[in-house]
C-alpha positions, 0 to 999 in steps of 0.5 A, spaced: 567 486 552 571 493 548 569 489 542 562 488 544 562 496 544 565 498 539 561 494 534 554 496 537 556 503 537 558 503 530 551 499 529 547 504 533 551 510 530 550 507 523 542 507 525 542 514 527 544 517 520 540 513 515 534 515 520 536 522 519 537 522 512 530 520 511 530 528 511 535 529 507 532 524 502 524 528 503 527 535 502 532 532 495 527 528 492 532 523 492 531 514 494 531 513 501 534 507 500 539 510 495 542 515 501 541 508 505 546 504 501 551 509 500 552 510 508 553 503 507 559 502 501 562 509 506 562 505 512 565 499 508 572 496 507 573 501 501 571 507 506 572 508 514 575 501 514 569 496 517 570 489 514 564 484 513 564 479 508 559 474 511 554 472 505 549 468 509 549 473 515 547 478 510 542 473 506 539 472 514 538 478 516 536 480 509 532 475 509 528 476 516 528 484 514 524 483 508 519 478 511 517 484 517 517 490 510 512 484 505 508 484 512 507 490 513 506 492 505 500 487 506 497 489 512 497 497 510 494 495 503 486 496 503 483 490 501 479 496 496 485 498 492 488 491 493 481 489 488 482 495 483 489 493 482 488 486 482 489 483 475 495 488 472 498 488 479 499 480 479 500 480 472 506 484 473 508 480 478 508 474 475 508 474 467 511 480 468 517 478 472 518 472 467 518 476 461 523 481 464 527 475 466 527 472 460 528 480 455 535 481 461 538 474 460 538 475 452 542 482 454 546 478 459 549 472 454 551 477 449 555 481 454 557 477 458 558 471 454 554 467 461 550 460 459 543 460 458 542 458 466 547 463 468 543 468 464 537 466 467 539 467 473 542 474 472 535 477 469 532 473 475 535 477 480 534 484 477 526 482 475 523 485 481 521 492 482 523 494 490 517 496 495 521 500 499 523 504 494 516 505 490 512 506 496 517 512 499 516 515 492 510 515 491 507 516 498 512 521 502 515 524 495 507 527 494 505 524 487 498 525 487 495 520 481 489 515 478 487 511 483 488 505 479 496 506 477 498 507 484 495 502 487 497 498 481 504 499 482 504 498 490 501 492 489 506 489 484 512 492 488 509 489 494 507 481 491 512 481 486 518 478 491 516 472 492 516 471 484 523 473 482 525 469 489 522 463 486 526 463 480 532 465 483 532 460 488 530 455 482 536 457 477 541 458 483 540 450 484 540 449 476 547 453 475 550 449 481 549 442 477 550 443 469 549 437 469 542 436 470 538 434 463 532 440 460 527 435 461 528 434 469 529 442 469 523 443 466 520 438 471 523 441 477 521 448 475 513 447 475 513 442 481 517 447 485 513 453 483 506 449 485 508 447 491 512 454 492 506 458 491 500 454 493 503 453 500 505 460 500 498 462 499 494 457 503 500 459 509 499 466 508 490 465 509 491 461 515 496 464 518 492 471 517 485 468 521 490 465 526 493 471 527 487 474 527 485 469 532 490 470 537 490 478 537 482 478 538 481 473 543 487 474 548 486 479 553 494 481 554 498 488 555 496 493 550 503 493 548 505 486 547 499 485 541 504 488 536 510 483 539 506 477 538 504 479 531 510 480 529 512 474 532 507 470 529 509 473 522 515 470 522 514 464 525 508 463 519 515 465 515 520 460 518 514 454 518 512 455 510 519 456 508 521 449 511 515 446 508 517 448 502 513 454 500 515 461 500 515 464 506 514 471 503 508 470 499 506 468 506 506 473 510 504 478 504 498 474 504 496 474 512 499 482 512 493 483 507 488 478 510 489 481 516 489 488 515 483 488 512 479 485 518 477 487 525 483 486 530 484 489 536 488 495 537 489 496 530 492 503 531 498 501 536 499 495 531 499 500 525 504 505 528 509 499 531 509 495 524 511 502 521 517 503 526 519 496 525 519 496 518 523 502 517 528 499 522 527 492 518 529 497 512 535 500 514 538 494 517 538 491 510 539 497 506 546 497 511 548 491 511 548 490 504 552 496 503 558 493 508 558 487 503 559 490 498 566 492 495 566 498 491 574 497 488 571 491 485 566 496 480 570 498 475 573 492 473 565 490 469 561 497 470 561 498 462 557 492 461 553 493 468 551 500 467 549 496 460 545 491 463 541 497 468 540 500 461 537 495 457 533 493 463 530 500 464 529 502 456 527 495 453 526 490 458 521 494 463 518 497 458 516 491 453 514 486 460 509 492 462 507 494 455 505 486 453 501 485 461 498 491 461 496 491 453 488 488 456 487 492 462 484 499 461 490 504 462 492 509 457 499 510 453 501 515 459 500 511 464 503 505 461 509 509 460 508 512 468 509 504 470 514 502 466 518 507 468 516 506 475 521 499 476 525 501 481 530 495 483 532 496 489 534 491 496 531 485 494 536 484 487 542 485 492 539 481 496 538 475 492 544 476 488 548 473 494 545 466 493 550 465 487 555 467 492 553 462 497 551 457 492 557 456 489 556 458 483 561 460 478 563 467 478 558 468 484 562 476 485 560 477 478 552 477 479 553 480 485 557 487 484 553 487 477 547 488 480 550 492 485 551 496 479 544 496 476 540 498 483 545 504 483 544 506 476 537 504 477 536 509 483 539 514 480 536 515 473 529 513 475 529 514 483 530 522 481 525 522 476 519 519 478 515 526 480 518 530 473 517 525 470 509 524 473 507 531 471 511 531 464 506 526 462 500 529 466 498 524 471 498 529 476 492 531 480 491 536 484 490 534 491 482 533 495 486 535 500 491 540 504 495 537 511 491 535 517 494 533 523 491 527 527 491 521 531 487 515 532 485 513 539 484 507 541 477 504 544 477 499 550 471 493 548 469 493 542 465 499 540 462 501 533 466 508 534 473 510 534 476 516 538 480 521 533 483 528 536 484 533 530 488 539 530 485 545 527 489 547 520 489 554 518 483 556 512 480 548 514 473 548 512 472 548 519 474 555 521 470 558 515 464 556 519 462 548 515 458 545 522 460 539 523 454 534 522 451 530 528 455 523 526 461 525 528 459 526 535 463 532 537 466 531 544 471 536 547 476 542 544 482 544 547 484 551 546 490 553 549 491 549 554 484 550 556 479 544 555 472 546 553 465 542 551 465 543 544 458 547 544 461 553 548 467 553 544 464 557 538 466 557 531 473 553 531 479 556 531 487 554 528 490 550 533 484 547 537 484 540 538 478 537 537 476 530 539 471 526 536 467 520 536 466 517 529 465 511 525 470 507 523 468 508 515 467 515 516 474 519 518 476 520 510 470 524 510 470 528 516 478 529 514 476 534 508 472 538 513 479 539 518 485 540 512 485 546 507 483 546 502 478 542 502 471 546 499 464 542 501 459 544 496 452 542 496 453 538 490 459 534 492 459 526 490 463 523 495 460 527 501 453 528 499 452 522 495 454 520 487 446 523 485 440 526 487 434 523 488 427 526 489 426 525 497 418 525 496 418 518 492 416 512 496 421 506 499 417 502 494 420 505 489 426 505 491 426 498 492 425 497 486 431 499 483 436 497 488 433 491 492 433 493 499 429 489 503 424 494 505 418 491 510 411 492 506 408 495 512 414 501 509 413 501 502 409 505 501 413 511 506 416 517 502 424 517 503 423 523 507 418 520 512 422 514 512 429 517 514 425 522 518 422 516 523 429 514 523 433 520 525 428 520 531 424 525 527 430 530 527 435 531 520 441 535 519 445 536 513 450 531 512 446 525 516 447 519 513 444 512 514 445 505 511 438 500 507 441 495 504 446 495 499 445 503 498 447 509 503 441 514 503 444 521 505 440 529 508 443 534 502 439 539 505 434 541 509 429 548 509 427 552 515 422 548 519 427 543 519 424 538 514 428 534 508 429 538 502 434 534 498 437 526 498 443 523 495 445 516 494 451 513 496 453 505 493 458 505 498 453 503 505 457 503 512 457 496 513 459 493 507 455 488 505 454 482 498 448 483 493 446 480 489 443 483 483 439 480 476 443 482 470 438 487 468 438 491 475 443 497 470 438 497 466 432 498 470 437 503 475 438 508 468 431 507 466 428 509 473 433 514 474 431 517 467 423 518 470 426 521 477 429 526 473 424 527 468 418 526 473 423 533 477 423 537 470 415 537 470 413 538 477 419 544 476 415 546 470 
């Protein structure tokens, strides 16, 4: 029993520093995960003394960790960021994975004198960047940038595991049989790689409707959806793995599938899957740290640290430069991604399969690339923002801080509830009115609560609970943060263009296909949006027809619509199908509107 207590005191404790020193790696600038694995090496054999050399307890929980942490990434990747990264984000993480193997083995034959498989092996384990790591960087680290090559890292970071996993599972098996001939090697690695992949895509889409199911169709205790979720993520981990497929392909998979629906209690499964994941992260950041032996370093840290160099300087770059070489990135933001390759726990982890497998010199792949995620962390993992900023990627933010949380909604209402704190120098309390389809309901001002019509212009520090679309809140978040400058001719809250509010509906059906009724075609845009407004508009109302969102610019003194703009992005998303020359109608009918406008100005 006193040994029970002394190893769940030391596991707690162990917890409550690497939970604390995310503060210290926020405020330095510094890898989380680095700080994470230094606490374990100090707590190990060669530090306060505690021995734990159990490579395939480390691998299992290891292993589980990075099924809850590639969940997690998936279910918080939206689906639009998924589609604007998609094709550099997996070429990265499958020729790219391929190429740097192949560039590290070459570096690990001539420095180590390893076989071709040995060499393999090593460049396989260090190929994937780290999610963890990447993530940390760039969303806590404040790194504001092309929407493009941050989700292009993102996505890489978060799908480009079960690519190194595969290879490194595959070259394990090979190294701990030489024997076996090139043509049944080859043959072995395109059957396994099919039947890996292909079971861990079609996996992950089931599994992702099935859980998706469960959620949406048992009526449980609020506080057990995110238990049944997780559960269910590791049991789709645990089936497609022992059918053979990757099991981490699969959860990533049915995280983003699921996540991009409709699932009951989304926001108590968001904030449980965050806290889940940061504990899954530091458990295997830890025991990582224990496995290793730091007195063992010396004795190959020349040729390591060679290794972690040639990786960051020649092989990460050359992968990147070859996979993004088609896509539309320039040489800056090339570079940004290239530099952007952090290695982190998923190496360490997979460099314990030589250990277990009974590979020759297993120890040697293991502290070597212990050696390459520290060298890694410390040169790149410091520099990411420097470096962000020395080539001119970073954009000034659209917003300042906000504060606010996401309540959830009993049934299924087409609204959420949100509480915004009011920040000083918002919009709000510069006298921006909020518009009507954010439904203001309540405001609290010190301790005192307050219909939201007889509480005057908002102050800091009120509390303000609205009901809104779901669609909608990013819109409404630049009214509450500061600073955050509405003007009349704003793109994203006013619409991408202008166009003439006395033209009719037929007109505009011309262009975007919107499927008016005849009976309407022949209304101007402001009498139809007016009929439905209920005969009353404001600035900022928005309505949907079709595959466009028309929305009220301003308005003069009788309350009649002066100006429209025109959103491509509706409130319900919905598949259109255009004709081929629908662009060039759009431009040419644009190019009248305005044309139309100058004369009647004239």
């Amino acid at each position: 029993m006193d040994q029970i207590y002394m190893i769940t005191l030391v596991g707690a404790g162990l917890i409550i520093v690497s939970a604390i020193s995310s503060l210290l790696a926020s405020r330095l600038g510094a890898p989380l995960l680095l700080l994470l694995l230094c606490i374990g090496l100090l707590a190990g054999e060669d530090g306060m003394g505690i021995l734990f050399d159990n490579g395939g307890a480390a691998y299992f929980i290891g292993s589980l960790a990075l099924a809850v942490i590639l969940f997690d990434s998936g279910f918080g990747t939206s689906i639009n960021s998924f589609k604007l990264a998609a094709m550099p984000a997996l070429t990265l993480a499958t020729l790219g994975v391929l190429l740097t193997t192949g560039l590290v083995a070459l570096a690990a034959h001539w420095l180590f004198g390893l076989d071709a498989i040995e060499s393999l092996l090593m460049g396989a384990i260090v190929s994937s960047t780290d999610a963890a790591a990447v993530f940390f960087l760039l969303r806590v680290g404040g790194v504001t940038m092309r929407d493009r090559v941050r989700s292009t890292l993102e996505v890489e970071s978060g799908s480009n595991d079960p690519m190194a996993i595969f290879l490194t599972l595959t070259l394990t098996s090979l190294a701990a049989m030489p024997d076996m001939a090139s043509g049944s090697m080859a043959t072995a690695l395109l059957i396994g790689f099919i039947r890996q992949m292909g079971l861990g895509l079609i996996g992950g889409f089931v599994g992702g409707m099935l859980i998706l199911t469960i959620v949406n169709r048992l009526t449980l205790e609020r506080g057990l959806y995110p238990i049944i979720v997780l559960a269910c993520a590791i049991f789709l981990f645990s089936l497609v793995g022992a059918i053979g497929g990757s099991g981490f392909l699969a959860v990533y998979v049915a995280g983003l599938y699921a996540g991009n629906r409709h699932v009951r209690a989304k926001a108590t499964l968001v904030r449980f899957q965050e806290g889940t994941t940061w504990l899954a992260q530091m458990i295997m950041f830890l025991v990582l740290g224990l496995l290793a032996t730091p007195s063992q370093f010396p004795a190959i840290a020349l040729p390591a640290i060679a290794i972690a160099l040639f990786l960051i300087f020649v092989a990460r770059p050359i992968a990147v430069w070859l996979c993004l070489l088609p896509q539309s990135f320039s040489g800056r933001e090339t570079a940004f991604v290239a530099w952007v390759g952090l290695r982190g726990a998923v190496s360490i982890l997979l460099a314990i399969l030589p250990v277990i497998g009974g590979v020759h010199n297993g120890m040697l792949f293991f502290n070597t690339t212990f050696i390459v995620v520290l060298t890694s962390l410390l040169l790149q993992g410091w520099t990411v923002n420097p470096l962000a900023r020395w080539l001119g990627l970073v954009l000034p933010p659209k917003i300042g801080p906000i504060e606010k949380v996401e309540l959830e909604l009993p049934g299924t209402a087409n609204h959420e509830l949100l509480a915004y704190r009011v920040v000083p120098d918002s919009p709000v309390t510069r006298g921006s009115r909020l518009p009507r389809w954010a439904r203001p309901s309540l405001v609290i001002r010190d301790g005192k609560s307050m219909r939201y019509q007889y509480a005057g212009r908002l102050q800091p520090g009120d509390y303000v609970y609205l009901f809104i679309s779901p669609r909608l809140p990013p819109l409404l978040d630049r009214l509450f943060a500061s600073p955050a400058i509405v003007s009349q001719d704003d793109a994203e809250f006013f619409g991408e263009f202008s166009i003439e509010p006395d033209k009719t509906m037929g007109d505009l059906d011309a262009i975007y296909a919107v499927g008016i009724e005849e009976k309407t075609a022949s209304l101007s845009i402001v009498d139809y949006m007016t009929d439905r407004l209920g005969g009353h508009a404001e600035a900022g109302d928005r309505m949907a027809v079709g595959p466009i969102e028309l929305i009220v610019r301003d308005c003069d003194e009788a309350g009649r619509i002066a100006a429209v703009g025109l959103s491509c992005a509706p409130e319900t998303p919905r598949v259109v199908k255009l004709k081929t020359d629908v662009m060039h109608r759009l431009f040419r009918q644009f190019a009248r509107f305005s044309a139309t406008r100058d004369g009647e100005k004239s």
